[in-house]
N, C-alpha and C positions, 0 to 999 in steps of 0.2 A: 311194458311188462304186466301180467297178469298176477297177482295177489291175492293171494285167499289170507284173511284175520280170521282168528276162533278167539275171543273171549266169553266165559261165563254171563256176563251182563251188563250193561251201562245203566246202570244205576244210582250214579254219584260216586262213586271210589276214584281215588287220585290216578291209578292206574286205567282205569274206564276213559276219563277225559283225556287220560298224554295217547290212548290209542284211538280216540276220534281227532285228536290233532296228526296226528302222522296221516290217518287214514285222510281225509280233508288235504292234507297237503299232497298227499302224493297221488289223490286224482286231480289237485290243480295240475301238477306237473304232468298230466300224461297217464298215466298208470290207470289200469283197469282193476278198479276193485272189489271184492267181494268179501262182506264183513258178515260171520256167522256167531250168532248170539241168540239170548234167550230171548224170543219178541214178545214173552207174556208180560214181561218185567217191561216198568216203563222207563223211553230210554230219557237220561237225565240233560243231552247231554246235544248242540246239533252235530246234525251227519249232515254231511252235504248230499241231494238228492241222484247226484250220480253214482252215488257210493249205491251197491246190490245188497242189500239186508236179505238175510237167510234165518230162518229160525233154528236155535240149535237142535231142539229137540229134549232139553235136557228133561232126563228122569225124576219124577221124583218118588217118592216111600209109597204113592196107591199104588203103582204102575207094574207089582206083579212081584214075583222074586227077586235078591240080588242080581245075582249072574242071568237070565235072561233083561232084565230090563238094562242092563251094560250089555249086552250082547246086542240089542237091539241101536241102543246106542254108538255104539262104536262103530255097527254096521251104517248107521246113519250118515258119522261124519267119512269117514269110506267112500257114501255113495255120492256123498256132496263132493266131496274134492274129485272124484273119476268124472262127475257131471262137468265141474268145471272147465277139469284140465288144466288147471294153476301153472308157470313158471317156480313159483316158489308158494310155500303155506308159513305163515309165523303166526304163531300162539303165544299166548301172554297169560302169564300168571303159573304160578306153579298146578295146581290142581289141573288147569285146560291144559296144562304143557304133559302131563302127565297123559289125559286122554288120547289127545293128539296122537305122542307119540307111540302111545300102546296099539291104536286105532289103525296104523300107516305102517306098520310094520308088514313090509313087501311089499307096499306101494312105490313106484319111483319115480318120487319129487321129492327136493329137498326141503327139509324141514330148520326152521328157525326157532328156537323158542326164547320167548324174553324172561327174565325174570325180572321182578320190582319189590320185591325187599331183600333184604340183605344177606349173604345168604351166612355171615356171621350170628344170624339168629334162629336157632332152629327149635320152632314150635312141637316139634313131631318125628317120632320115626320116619313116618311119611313124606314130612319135605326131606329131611336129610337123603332118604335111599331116592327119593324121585330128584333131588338136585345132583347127587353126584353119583348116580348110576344110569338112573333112564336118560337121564341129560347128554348121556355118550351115544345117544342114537341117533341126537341132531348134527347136523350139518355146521350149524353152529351157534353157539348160546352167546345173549347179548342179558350184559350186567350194566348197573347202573353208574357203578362206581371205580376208579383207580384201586380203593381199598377192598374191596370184594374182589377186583381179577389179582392184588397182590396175595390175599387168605384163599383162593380155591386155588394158587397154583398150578402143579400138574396135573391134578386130580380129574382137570376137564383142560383138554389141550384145545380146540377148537372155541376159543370164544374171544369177546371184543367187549371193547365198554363203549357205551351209548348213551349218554345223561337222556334224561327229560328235557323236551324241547320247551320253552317260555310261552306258554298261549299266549301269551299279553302283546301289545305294542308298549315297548317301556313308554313312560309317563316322565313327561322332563316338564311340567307343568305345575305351577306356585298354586297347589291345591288350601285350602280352610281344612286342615284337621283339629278332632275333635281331641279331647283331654282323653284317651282310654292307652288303653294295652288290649294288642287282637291276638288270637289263638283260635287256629282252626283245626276242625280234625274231626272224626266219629264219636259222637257221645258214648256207642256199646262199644268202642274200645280205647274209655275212657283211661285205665291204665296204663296203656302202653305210651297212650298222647301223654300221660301225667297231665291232664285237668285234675286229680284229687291235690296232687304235690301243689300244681299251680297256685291253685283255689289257699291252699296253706301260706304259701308263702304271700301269696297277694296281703292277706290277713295280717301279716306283718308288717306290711307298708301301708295298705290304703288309710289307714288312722292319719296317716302324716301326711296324705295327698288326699284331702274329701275330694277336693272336685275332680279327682282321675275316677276312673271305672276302667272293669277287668271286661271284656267282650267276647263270649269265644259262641262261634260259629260251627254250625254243623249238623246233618239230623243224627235223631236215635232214637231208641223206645222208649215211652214214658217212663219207666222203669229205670232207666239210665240217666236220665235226666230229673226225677225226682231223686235221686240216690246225690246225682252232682247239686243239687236245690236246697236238698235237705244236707249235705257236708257243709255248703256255704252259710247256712243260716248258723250250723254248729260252732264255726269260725265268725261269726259277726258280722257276716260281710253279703249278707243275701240284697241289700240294697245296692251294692257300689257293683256287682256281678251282674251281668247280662246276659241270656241265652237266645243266640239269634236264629237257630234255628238252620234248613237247608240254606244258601244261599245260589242261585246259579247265579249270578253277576257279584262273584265274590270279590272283583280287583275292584269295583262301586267302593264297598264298603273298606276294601284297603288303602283305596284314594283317601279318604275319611279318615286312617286310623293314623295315627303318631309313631305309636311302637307296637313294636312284631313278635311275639313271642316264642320259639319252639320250645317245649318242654315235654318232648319223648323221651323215654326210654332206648328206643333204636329208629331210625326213616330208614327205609330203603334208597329213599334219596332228598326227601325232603322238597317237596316240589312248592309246597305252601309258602316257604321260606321263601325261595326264588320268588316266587310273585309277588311278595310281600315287597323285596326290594325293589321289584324292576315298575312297582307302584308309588314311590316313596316313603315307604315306613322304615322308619329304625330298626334293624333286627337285633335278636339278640336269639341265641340258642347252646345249650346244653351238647357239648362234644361228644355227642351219644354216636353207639354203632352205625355205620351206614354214611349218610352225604353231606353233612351238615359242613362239617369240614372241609369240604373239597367246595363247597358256595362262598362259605366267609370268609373274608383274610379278615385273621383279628385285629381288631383297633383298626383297620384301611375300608373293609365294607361292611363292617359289623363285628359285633361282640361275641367270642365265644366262649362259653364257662366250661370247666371241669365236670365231666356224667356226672349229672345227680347231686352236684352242691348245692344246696338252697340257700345255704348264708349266702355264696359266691352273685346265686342268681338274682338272688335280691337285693343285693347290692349293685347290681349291673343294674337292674330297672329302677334302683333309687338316682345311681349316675344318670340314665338317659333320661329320667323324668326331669332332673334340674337343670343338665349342661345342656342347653340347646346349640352349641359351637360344636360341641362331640357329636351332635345329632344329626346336625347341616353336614358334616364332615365326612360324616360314615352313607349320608346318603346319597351325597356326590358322586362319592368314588361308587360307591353301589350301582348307582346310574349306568356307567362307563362301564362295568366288570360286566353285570348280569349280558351286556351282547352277545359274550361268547356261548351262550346257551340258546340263541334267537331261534328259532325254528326254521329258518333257511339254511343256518349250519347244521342242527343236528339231523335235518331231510337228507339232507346231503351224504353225508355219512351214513346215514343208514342205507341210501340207494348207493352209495359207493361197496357197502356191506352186502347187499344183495346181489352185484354183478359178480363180486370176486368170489362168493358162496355160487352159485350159479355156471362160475369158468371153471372150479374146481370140481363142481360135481358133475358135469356133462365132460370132461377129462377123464373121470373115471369109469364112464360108461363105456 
């Protein structure tokens, strides 16, 4: 099968790497692909060398008026997909799904768009009308979650849930972890991760555990990270806090860590968690919008608190810092659970996703 990808960029986002792992996997199996992205941005992240890199082209504010430098645009991914000749095109991310679809209107191949946040979180006029109206142009829309295909209901008839596949080879390995708690996520969107919440609560424990330290991984602009440097030092805690920066071998330092922390606001699926187990860390995470829930069984592979309690959460990470029997426990079964996410399964299903998108639209022709 031939495959045309359109994301924005690989640049480190959660959603960048789960689409060099699919893409990676599915020219192991076979598949011819061609991955169209912004080539000025560096990409973070590997491609395997059979994969066809295309520049996207994307506009920016020199590049002339609104409406001609998107006219331009749009005729660009137009001319890329008729060069192609794609069996199918899938786009990720709301804004590219947005392009795509507006771009292809009278072209005939089916279009795929993924999303990857949730789409119970709506930042904008903009995602709301581009998830449930332009989203009825695709062929078929892929969510991450059980609980996103039960909240967009009828609203979108043609769509399937698809998790995030597991980059990792789970780790069944008696690793030396260090005394911390890990948290990873964008420093510039430090809110929504709750690093400022974290950073507070941490504050309330580390007195009573000197020798843990708090870890959280990730890049952002000095700006963001002096903002998160100077809250910890407000809180007491600018020594026992670590900023580790981008990581690309981030299951290294998950091997390393004890416990896992999520404390978002909402994941669209939460894929740092997943790794986090399928590495042996202890997790713990906040029953926020989005995937969290659908990874952990509570108390069997991890902890889940109530959205946004901070007594509750700190109390979980007081439990897991002392019981180490509840620790071994949650990371056993964790071991065992995280398979069904393996990347050989969720391949699978997506190429099962694309044949049956694929028999329905050449039926209709």
């Amino acid at each position: 099968m031939k495959i045309v990808f359109f994301i924005s960029s690989l640049r480190g986002g959660g959603a960048e790497r789960v689409m060099t792992i699919l893409c990676n996997n599915l020219v192991e199996r076979g598949h011819q692909i061609f991955l169209i992205t912004d080539l000025r941005e560096e990409i973070k992240y590997h491609v395997d060398n059979r994969i066809n890199l295309i520049d996207l082209k994307t506009p920016s504010r020199f590049d002339g008026g609104f409406f001609s430098k998107y006219y331009k645009f749009y005729a660009h991914i137009r001319q890329a997909i008729r060069e192609i000749d794609p069996d199918l095109v899938n786009s990720f991310m709301t804004g590219m799904n947005f392009h795509v679809l507006i771009s292809t209107i009278g072209l005939r191949y089916p279009i795929v768009v993924s999303e990857h946040s949730t789409f119970q979180n709506f930042k904008s006029w903009f995602n709301y009308f581009t998830r449930f109206y332009v989203y009825k142009l695709a062929e078929q829309v892929t969510m991450l979650t059980n609980q996103d295909y039960c909240f967009v209901g009828s609203r979108i008839s043609r769509k399937v849930v698809i998790p995030n596949p597991l980059p990792y080879k789970i780790n069944h390995g008696e690793d030396i972890r260090n005394k911390n708690i890990l948290a990873v996520g964008s420093l510039d969107r430090w809110k929504e991760k709750g690093f400022e919440n974290l950073i507070r609560i941490w504050g309330e424990v580390a007195n009573k555990y000197p020798e843990w330290a708090l870890e959280i991984a990730g890049t952002g602009s000095i700006e963001s990270r002096t903002y998160l440097e100077n809250y910890c030092e407000s809180k007491g805690v600018r020594k026992s806090v670590r900023f580790l920066g981008f990581q690309k071998n981030i299951d290294k330092i998950m091997r390393s860590s004890t416990i896992f922390v999520l404390s978002s606001t909402f994941e669209g699926f939460g894929m740092v968690l997943l790794e986090s187990m399928s590495q042996g860390c202890a997790a713990i995470s906040f029953k926020c919008k989005g995937g969290p829930s659908e990874i952990i069984r509570h108390l069997e592979t991890g902890l889940l608190v109530e959205d946004q309690n901070f007594n509750s959460m700190k109390e979980s990470i007081c439990l897991l810092i002392e019981d180490e029997k509840l620790r071994a426990a949650l990371i056993k079964n964790a071991i065992i659970d995280v398979e069904r996410f393996s990347a050989d399964k969720i391949v699978e299903k997506l190429e099962f996703t694309y044949n049956e998108v694929l028999f329905n639209y050449r039926r209709k022709l």
